[in-house]
N, C-alpha and C positions, 0 to 999 in steps of 0.2 A: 579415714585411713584404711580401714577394713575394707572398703570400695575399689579403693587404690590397689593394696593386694590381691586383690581377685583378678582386677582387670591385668597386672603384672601376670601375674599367673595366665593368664589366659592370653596374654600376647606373647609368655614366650614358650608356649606348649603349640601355639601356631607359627614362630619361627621355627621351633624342631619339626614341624611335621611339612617344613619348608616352604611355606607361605612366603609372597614380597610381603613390603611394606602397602603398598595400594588396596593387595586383598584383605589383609589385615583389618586394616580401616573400614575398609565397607563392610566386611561383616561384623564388626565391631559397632558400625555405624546403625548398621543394620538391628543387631540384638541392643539398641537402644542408649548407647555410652556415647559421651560428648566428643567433638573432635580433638579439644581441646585437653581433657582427658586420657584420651589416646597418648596425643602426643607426649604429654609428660610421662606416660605409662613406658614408652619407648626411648625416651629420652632418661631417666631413671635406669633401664635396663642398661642403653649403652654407656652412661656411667658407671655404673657396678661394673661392667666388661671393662672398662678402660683402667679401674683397679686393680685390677687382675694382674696385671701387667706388672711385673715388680720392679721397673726404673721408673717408670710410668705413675707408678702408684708411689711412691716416694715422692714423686715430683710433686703429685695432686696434692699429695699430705702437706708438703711442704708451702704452695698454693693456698691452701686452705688456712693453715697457720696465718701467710698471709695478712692473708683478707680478714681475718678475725682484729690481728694486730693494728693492720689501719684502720679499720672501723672505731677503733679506740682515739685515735689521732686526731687531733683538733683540725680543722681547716684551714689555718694558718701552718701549721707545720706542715699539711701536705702538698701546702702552695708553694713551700718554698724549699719542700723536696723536690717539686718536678722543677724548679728553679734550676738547682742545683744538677739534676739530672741534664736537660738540656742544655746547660754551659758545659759542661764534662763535654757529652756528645759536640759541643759545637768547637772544642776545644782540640777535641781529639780529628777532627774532620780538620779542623784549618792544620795544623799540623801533618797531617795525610798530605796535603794538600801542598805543603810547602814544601815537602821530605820529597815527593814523587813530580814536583810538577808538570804536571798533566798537559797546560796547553803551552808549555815548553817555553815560559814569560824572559827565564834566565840564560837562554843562550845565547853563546858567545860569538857577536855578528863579526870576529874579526877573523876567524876563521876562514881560508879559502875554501874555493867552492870547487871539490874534484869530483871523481864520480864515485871515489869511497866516501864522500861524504853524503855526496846527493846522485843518488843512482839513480832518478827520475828525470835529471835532464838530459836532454840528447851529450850526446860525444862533440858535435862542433862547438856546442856552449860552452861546457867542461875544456875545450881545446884551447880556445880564445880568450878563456877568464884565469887561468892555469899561471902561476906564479912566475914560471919560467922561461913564457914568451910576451914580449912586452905588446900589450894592444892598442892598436891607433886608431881612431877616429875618423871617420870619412874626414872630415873639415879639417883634419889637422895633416892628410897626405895632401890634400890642394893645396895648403899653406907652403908645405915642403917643395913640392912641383914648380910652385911661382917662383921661388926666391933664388938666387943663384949662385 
């Protein structure tokens, strides 16, 4: 642990004197510390930094509780906590999903088709399909032409 201090110490008296992280390491690497070492030397710092932070550091605290709590937990109860979590989640998504519907399953096909409805087709489509002029069929004006 005493090893571990030093090298803290010594990696962040070379962040103040505003070393990167690369230089860091190699001279680090260099006066003979593992890299692996390092890293946790740094990784150590930037936690202590991210406690600093006061919602931050509540959070961690809170995080940490945690993780101590479920460590307790038998392996069946945490099986069927995430159970329980992923039907929530999958419950709450079909729901989403029915409230909003997305690829629009529920529309109403009896609706006419104008161009406040559908502004993407032309105007002679919207013209011809329009409630208020009746439309004929090629086949059905030669039917009418024949008869007398």
């Amino acid at each position: 642990m005493e090893h571990n201090n030093e090298l803290v110490s010594l990696v962040i008296e070379k962040v103040k004197a505003g070393e990167g992280k690369a230089k860091i390491e190699d001279s680090l690497l260099k006066e003979g510390y593992l890299l692996e070492d390092i890293d946790r030397a740094i990784s150590h710092i930037k936690k202590a930094a991210l406690r600093e932070i006061p919602v931050l550091s509540s959070f961690l605290s809170y995080m940490d509780h945690l993780e101590t709590a479920a460590a307790d937990l038998s392996v069946g109860k945490q099986i069927m906590i995430m159970i329980g979590v992923a039907l929530f989640v999958l419950f709450v998504g079909v729901g989403l999903y029915i409230r909003f519907d997305p690829l629009n399953i529920r529309a109403n096909d009896s609706v006419p088709v104008s161009s406040e409805t559908s502004p993407l087709l032309p105007e002679e489509v919207v013209a011809t399909t329009s409630p208020e002029q009746p439309t004929q069929t090629p086949s059905s004006e030669k039917l009418n032409e024949v008869s007398p």
